[in-house]
VOGU-3710 file (C-alpha; in Angstrom, 3 decimals, decimal comma):
1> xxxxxxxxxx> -7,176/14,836/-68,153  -4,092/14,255/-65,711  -2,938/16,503/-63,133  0,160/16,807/-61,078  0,281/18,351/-58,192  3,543/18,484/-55,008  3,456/16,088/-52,128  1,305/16,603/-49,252  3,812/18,551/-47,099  5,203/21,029/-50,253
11> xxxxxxxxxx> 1,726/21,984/-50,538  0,608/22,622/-47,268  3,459/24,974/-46,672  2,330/26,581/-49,882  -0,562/27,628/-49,164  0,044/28,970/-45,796  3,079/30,913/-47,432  -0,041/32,903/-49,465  -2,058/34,836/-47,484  -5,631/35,308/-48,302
21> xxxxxxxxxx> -8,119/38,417/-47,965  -10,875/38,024/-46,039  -13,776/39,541/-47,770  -15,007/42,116/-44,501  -12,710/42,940/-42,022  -12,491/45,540/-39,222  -10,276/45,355/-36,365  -9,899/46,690/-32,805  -7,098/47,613/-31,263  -6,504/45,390/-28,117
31> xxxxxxxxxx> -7,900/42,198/-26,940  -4,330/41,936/-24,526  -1,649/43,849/-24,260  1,414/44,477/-26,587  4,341/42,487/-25,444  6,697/44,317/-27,982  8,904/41,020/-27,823  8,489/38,106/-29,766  4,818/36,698/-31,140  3,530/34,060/-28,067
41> xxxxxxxxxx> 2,910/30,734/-30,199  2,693/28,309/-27,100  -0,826/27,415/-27,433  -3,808/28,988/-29,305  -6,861/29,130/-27,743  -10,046/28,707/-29,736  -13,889/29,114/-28,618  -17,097/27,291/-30,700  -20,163/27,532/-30,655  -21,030/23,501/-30,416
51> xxxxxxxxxx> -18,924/20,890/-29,429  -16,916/19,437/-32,292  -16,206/15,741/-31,314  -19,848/15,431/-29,607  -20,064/12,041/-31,256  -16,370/11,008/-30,924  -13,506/10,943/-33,453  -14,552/9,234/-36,258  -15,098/12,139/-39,212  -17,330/10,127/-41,168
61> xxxxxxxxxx> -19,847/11,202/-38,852  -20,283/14,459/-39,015  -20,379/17,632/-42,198  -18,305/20,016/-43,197  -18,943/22,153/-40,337  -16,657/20,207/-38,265  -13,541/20,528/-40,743  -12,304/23,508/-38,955  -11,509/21,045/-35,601  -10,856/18,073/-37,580
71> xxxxxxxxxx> -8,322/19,085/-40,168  -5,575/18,694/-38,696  -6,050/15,180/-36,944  -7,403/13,696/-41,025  -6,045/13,911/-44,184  -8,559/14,080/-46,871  -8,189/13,351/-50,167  -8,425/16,922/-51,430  -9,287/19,964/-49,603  -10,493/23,409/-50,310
81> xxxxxxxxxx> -7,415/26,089/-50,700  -7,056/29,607/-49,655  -9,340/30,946/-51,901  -12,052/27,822/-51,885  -10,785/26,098/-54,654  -10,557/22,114/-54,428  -7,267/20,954/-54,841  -5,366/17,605/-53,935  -3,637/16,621/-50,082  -3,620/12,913/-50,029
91> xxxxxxxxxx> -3,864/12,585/-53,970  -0,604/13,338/-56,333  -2,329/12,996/-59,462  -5,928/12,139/-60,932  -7,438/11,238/-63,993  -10,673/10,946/-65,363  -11,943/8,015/-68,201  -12,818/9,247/-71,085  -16,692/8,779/-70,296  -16,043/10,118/-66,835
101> xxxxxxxxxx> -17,354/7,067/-65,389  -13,970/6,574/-63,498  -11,783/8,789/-61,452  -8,207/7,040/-61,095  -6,421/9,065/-58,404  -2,608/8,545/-57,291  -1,679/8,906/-53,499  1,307/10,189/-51,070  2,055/6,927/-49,962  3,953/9,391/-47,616
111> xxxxxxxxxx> 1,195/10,051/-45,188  1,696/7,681/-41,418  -1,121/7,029/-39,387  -1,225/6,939/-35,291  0,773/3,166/-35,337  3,102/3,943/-38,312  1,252/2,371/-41,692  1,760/4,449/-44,294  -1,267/5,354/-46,843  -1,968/3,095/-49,171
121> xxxxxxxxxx> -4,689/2,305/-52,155  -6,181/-0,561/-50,187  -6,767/1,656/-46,987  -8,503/3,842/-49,214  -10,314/1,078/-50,765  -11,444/-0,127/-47,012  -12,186/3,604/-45,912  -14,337/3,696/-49,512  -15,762/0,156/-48,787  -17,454/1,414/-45,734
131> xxxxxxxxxx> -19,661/3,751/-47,505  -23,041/1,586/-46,708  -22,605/2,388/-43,408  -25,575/4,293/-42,197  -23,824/5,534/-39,398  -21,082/7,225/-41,529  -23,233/10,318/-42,454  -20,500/11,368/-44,738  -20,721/8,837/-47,170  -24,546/8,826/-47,816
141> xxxxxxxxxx> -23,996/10,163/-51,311  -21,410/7,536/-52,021  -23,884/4,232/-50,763  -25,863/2,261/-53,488  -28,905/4,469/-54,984  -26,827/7,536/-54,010  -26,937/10,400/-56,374  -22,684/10,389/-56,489  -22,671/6,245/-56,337  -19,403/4,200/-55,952
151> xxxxxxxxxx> -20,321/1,254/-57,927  -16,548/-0,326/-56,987  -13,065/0,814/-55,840  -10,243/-0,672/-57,423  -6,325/-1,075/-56,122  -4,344/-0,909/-59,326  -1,301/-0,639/-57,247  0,275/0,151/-54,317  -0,197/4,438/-54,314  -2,888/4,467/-56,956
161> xxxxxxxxxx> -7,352/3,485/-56,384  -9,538/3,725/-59,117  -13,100/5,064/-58,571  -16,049/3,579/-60,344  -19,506/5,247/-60,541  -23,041/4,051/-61,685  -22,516/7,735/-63,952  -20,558/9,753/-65,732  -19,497/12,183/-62,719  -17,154/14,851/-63,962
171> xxxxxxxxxx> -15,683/17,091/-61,368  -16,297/14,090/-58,780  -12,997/15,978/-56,657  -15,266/18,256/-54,887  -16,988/15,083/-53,407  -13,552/14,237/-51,701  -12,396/16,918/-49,354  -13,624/17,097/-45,832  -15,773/14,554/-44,690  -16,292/11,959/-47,218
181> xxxxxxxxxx> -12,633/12,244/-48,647  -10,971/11,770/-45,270  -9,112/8,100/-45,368  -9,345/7,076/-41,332  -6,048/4,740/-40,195  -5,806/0,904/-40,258  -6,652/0,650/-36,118  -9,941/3,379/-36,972  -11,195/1,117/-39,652  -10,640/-2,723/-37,538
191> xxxxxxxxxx> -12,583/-1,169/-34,856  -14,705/1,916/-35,618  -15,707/1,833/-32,045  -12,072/2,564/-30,764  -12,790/5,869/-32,942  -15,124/7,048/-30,246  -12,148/7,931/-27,823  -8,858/7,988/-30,145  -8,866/9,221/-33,727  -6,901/7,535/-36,124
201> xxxxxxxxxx> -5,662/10,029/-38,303  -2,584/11,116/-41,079  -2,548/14,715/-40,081  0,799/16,155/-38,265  -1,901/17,384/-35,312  -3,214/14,739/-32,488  -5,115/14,962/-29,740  -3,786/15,310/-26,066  -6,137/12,325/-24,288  -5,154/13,168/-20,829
211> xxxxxxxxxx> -5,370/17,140/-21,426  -8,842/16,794/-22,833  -12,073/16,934/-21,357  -14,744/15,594/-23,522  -17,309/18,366/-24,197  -14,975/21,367/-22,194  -11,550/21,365/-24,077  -9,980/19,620/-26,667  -6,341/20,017/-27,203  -4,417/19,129/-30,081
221> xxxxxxxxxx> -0,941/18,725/-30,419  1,757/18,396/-32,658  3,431/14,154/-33,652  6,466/14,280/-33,391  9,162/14,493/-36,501  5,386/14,897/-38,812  7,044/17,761/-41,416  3,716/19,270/-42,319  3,706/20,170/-38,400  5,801/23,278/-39,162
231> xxxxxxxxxx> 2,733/24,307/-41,182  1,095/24,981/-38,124  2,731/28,384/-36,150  1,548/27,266/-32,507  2,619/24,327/-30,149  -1,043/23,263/-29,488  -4,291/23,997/-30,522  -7,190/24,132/-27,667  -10,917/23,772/-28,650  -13,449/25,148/-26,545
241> xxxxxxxxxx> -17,118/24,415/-26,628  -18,975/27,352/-25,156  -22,232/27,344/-26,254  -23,800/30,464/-24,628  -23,134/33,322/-27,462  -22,218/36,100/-24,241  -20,190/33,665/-22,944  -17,891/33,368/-25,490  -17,608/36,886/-26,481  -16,368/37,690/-22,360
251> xxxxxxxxxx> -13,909/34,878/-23,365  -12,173/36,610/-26,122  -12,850/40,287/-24,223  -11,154/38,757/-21,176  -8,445/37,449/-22,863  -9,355/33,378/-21,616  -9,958/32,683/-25,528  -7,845/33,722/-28,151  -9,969/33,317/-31,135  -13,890/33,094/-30,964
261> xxxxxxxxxx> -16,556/32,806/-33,007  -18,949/35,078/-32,165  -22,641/35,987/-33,497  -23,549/39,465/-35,466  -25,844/41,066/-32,493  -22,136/40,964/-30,346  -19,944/42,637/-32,502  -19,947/46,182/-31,233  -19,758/45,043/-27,878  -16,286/42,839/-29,309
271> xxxxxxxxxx> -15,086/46,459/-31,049  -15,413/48,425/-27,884  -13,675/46,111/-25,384  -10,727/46,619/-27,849  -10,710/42,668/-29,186  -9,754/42,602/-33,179  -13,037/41,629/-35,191  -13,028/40,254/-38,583  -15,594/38,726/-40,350  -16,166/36,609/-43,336
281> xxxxxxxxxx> -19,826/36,207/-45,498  -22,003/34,179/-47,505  -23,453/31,782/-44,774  -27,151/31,518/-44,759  -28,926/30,498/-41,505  -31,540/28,232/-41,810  -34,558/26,045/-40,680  -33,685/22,620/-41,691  -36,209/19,630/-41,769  -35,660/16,575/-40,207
291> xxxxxxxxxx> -38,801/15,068/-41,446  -39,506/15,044/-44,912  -41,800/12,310/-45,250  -43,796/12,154/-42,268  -42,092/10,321/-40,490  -42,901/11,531/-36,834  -46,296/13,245/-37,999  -48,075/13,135/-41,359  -48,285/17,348/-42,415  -44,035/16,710/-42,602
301> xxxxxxxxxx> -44,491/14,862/-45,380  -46,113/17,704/-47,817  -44,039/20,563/-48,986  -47,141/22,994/-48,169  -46,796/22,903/-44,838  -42,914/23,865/-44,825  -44,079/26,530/-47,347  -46,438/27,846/-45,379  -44,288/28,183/-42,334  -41,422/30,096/-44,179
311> xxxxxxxxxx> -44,505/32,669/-45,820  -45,347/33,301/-41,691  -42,486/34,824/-40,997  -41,811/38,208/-41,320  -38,272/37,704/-41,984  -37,873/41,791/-42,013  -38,908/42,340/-38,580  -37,186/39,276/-37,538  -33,668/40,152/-38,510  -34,189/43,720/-37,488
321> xxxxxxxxxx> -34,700/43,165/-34,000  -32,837/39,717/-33,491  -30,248/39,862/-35,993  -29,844/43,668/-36,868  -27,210/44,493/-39,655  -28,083/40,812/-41,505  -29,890/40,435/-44,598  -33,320/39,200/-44,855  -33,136/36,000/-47,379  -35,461/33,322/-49,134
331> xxxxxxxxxx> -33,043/32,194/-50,665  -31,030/28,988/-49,958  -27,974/29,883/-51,782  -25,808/33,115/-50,867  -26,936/36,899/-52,902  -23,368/36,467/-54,412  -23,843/33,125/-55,357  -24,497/32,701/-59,628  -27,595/30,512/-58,249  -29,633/33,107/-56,300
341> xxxxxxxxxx> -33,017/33,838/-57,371  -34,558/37,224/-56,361  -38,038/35,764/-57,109  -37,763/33,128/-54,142  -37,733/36,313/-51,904  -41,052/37,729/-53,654  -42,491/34,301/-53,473  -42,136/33,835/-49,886  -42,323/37,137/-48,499  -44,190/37,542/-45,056
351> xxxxxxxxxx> -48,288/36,620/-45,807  -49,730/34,852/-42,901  -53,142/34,877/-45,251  -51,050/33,065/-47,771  -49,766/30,439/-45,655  -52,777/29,775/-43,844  -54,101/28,900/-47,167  -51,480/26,601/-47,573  -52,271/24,982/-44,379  -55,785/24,674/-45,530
361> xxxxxxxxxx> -54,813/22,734/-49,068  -52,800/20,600/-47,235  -55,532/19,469/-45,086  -54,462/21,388/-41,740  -57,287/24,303/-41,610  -56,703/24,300/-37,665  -53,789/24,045/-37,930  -50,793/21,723/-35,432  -48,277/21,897/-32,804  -45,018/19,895/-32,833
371> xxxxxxxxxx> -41,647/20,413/-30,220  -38,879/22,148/-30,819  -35,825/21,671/-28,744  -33,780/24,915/-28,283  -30,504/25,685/-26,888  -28,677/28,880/-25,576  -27,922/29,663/-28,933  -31,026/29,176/-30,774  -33,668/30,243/-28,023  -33,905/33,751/-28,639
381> xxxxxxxxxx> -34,183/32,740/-32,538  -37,420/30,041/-31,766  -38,958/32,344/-28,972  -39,203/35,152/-31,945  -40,356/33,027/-34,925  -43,069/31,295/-31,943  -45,698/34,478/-32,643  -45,747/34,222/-36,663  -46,423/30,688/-36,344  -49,137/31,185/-33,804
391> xxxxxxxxxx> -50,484/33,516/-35,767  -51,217/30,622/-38,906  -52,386/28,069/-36,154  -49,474/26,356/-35,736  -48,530/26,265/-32,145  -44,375/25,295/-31,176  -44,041/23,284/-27,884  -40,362/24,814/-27,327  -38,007/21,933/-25,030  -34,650/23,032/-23,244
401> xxxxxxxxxx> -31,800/20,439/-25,085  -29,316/20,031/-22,120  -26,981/18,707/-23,766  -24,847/18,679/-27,080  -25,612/15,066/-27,591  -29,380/15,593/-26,975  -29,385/18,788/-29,634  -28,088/15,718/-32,119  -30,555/12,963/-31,261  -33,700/15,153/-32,563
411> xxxxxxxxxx> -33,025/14,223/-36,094  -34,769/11,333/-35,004  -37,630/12,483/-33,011  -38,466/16,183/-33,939  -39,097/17,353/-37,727  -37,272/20,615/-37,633  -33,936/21,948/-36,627  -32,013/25,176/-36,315  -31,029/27,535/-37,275  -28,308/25,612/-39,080
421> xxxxxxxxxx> -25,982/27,970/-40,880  -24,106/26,685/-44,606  -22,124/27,722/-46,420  -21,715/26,821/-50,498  -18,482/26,721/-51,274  -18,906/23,410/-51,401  -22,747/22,493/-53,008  -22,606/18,333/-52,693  -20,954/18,682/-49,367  -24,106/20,159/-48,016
431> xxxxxxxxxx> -26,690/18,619/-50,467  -24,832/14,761/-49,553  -23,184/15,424/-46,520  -25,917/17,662/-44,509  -29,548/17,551/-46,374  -29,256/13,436/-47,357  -26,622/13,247/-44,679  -27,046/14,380/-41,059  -30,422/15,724/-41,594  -31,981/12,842/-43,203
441> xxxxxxxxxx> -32,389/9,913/-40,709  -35,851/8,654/-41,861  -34,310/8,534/-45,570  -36,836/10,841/-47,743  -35,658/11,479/-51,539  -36,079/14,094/-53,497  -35,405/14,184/-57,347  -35,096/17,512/-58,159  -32,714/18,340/-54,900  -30,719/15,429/-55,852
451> xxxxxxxxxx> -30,741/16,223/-59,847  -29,736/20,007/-58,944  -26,609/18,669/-57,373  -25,494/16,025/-60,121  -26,274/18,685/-62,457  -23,502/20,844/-60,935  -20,854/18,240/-60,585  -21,258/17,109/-64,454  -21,027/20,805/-65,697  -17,683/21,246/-63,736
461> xxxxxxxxxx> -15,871/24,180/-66,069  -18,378/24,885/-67,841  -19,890/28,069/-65,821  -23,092/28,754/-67,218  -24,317/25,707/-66,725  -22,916/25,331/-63,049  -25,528/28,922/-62,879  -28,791/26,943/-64,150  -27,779/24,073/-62,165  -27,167/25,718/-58,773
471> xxxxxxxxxx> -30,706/27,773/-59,480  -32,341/24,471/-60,200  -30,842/23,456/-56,695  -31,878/26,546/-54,981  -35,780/26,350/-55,960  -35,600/22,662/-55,432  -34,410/23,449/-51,399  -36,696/26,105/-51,162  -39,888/24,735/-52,396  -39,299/21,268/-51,010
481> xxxxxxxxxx> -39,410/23,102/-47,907  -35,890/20,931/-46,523  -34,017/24,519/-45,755  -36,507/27,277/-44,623  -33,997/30,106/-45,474  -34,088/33,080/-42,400  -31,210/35,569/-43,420  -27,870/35,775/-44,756  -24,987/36,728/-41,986  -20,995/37,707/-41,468
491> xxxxxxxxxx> -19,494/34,901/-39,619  -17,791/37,280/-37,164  -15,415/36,176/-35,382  -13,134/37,848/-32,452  -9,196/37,668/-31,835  -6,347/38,975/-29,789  -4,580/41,173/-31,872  -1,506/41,069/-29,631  -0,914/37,423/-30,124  -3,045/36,262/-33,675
501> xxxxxxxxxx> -2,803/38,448/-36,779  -6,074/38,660/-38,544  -7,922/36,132/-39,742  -8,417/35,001/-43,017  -10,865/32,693/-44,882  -10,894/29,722/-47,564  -13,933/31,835/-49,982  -17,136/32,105/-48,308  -16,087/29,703/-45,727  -17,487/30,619/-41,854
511> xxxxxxxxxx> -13,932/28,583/-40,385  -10,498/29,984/-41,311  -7,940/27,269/-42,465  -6,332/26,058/-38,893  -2,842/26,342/-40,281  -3,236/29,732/-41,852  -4,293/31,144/-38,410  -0,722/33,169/-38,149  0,698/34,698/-34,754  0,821/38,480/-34,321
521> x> 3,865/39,932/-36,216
//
């Protein structure tokens, strides 16, 4: 099976030359003035909920929530399109064996990093050869006893690596986009450390040291005489962390933000100030476990007590008066995804009797009480699920987390997280990259999660079985308790219709593409 596809900066401009439909839209009709001249692309302003580069530069570290930011620093080997598809960026041309054991992959030996080197199969070899690294979160799929194992990476020549994996792994592309498939510069690699203040990436966007404030604004600009830099409309990009949900809606009202992601409860406030609103869906927002094995108290390490907790909480009520307009969901996996399972929302519909039973099994009749750190963004969430825990026994010591680096340390020390919302365009980015990734410091398994996923990527093409596989992945999540599904949202986000056109969206994706962000017309 080979495959051709145009160098790196044909197909960027391609796909920012098609325009994609985002799948809900409705837009206001100010958010600033019309200038009636010509569109303003000096500098877009963008507001986030987190901070992006909380633990530096270095990619590898982080999921594919952070692609949105980091996109246009790193290259990746393939990334998703307009419409979610994967499709190559750094790779020309790839190739499977015939037993799918190897993926041989040709590269645009055109791509420069930050001190000039070009891309070249033994960078991607020593970005590859990195992946027992526990730090890089990415690659924890990739490491040895991985479900997507690299066995050994080969230079055949100069522009072209060959992939080996301890299994056939057809459809091993997906794997390859943002993070794991980002290939980090020469200088990044020598000294990883150095990534913690400069990035080292092949993308035609850098960022501005002495404009940027860690943890207040980031701002990216465009290298010099990089062609895929035309790809991108405005002069610089600036990336604002403002956690506090209000906050960032009288950003974009007031006209200090130019594009913000907002949440659902802050929408009609957005459409009466005048500010365009769009919004995308299929992201579920979750309780995610950080401690699967027991780890930093013994009840984490039996699926009872996660199923329990989801069966207290009356996810109706909930969503009604926290999240009103969003859908109710037990489910892992998105209602338009081919692996949703209506029964997971009979099974774990609200029964406090239910769960307390559960609690009993499990050898918790009285019940526990564990911490919880909460920020501005997740306190009203916690404060509302508090009472239907209570109510089973289980009491929730709730902790302030000043600080975006703090909210990251409590995979270590806490066993649950959240709400965490995903995505699935992309399943082994969040089964590798978030679930065995991130979200698994203390290093539990699980069989059936892992099987689920290697299921998919083997039956790539073949639809019906992607179907049973994702459904075998959805019940494994579920029941395992390592996602506590609360409800399926929009990702709303507001703009400034006199200076960004509307948004659009790669799929179910909560981030637009950066370079298909286009200015007003």
């Amino acid at each position: 099976m080979s495959r051709f596809y145009p160098p790196r900066g044909a197909a960027v401009l391609a796909v920012v030359a098609v325009s994609a439909l985002a799948l809900t839209a409705c837009s206001g009709s100010g958010g600033g003035s019309e200038s009636g001249g010509a569109a303003d692309t000096s500098k877009l302003v963008i507001a986030l909920e987190s901070d992006q580069a909380a633990l530096g530069y270095d990619p590898l570290r982080y999921s594919a929530g952070q692609r949105f930011f980091f996109e246009g620093i790193y290259d990746s080997l393939f990334v998703l399109d307009e419409e979610g598809a994967v499709v190559p960026k750094l790779a020309t041309n790839f190739e499977y064996s015939a037993d799918q054991t190897q993926l041989t992959i040709d590269l645009d030996t055109s791509a420069t990093f930050q001190d000039g080197t070009a891309l070249s199969a033994e960078l991607v070899k020593e970005n590859l050869d990195s992946r027992d690294d526990p730090d890089l979160d990415a690659y924890n799929g990739f490491a040895a006893g991985g479900q997507n194992e690299i066995t050994d990476v080969t230079v055949v020549d100069d522009d072209t690596v060959t992939l080996t994996f301890a299994a056939p792994k057809p459809g091993f592309e997906a794997n390859l986009v943002f993070p794991a498939g980002v290939i980090v510069g020469p200088s990044g690699i020598a000294d990883r450390n150095s990534l913690d203040s400069t990035p080292d990436g092949s993308g035609p966007l850098m960022v501005d040291g002495d404009a940027t404030i860690k943890g207040n604004s980031y701002l990216l600009v465009k290298k010099e005489d990089d062609a895929d830099a035309d790809a991108y409309p405005f002069d610089s990009y600036e990336f604002k962390p403002i956690i506090d949900p209000q906050a960032r809606v009288n950003a974009a009202i007031s006209g200090e933000v130019d594009v913000a992601y907002i949440t659902s409860d802050t929408q009609a406030q957005v459409e009466s100030a005048g500010v365009g609103l769009v919004a995308n869906g299929g992201t579920i927002q979750n309780l995610i476990a950080f401690d699967k094995s027991g780890a930093t108290a013994p009840q984490w390490g039996d699926p009872r007590v996660f199923q329990a907790l989801s069966m207290a909480i009356d996810r109706d009520a909930f969503v009604n008066a926290v999240h009103p307009g969003e859908t109710p969901t037990a489910n892992a996996l998105p209602a338009d995804s081919p692996g949703y399972l209506p029964e997971l929302d009979e099974q774990y519909a609200y029964d406090p009797d239910a769960a307390k039973a559960l609690l009993a099994e499990a050898g918790y009749p009285d019940g526990f009480s564990f911490d919880f750190s909460i920020g501005a963004g997740s306190q009203r969430d916690l404060e509302a699920l508090q009472p239907y825990w209570e109510a089973i026994g289980v009491t929730v010591n709730l902790k302030n987390a000043s600080s975006t680096e703090q909210a990251f340390a409590v995979v270590q020390t806490e066993p649950l997280g959240g709400l965490i919302p995903l995505t699935w365009t992309n399943p082994p980015g969040n089964v590798f990259g978030v679930l065995f990734g991130f979200a698994n410091f203390h290093g539990a398994e699980n069989a059936a999660i892992q099987g689920g996923a290697g299921a998919y990527g083997a039956a790539q093409g073949d639809e019906a079985a992607q179907a049973t596989a994702l459904k075998d992945l959805n019940r494994a999540i579920v029941d395992s308790g390592w996602l506590i599904p609360i409800y399926e949202q929009l990702a709303p986000w507001a703009y400034n219709t006199s200076k960004v056109a509307e948004l659009t969206f790669a799929g179910a994706e909560v981030f637009p593409i950066l370079a298909t962000i286009q200015p007003a017309s």
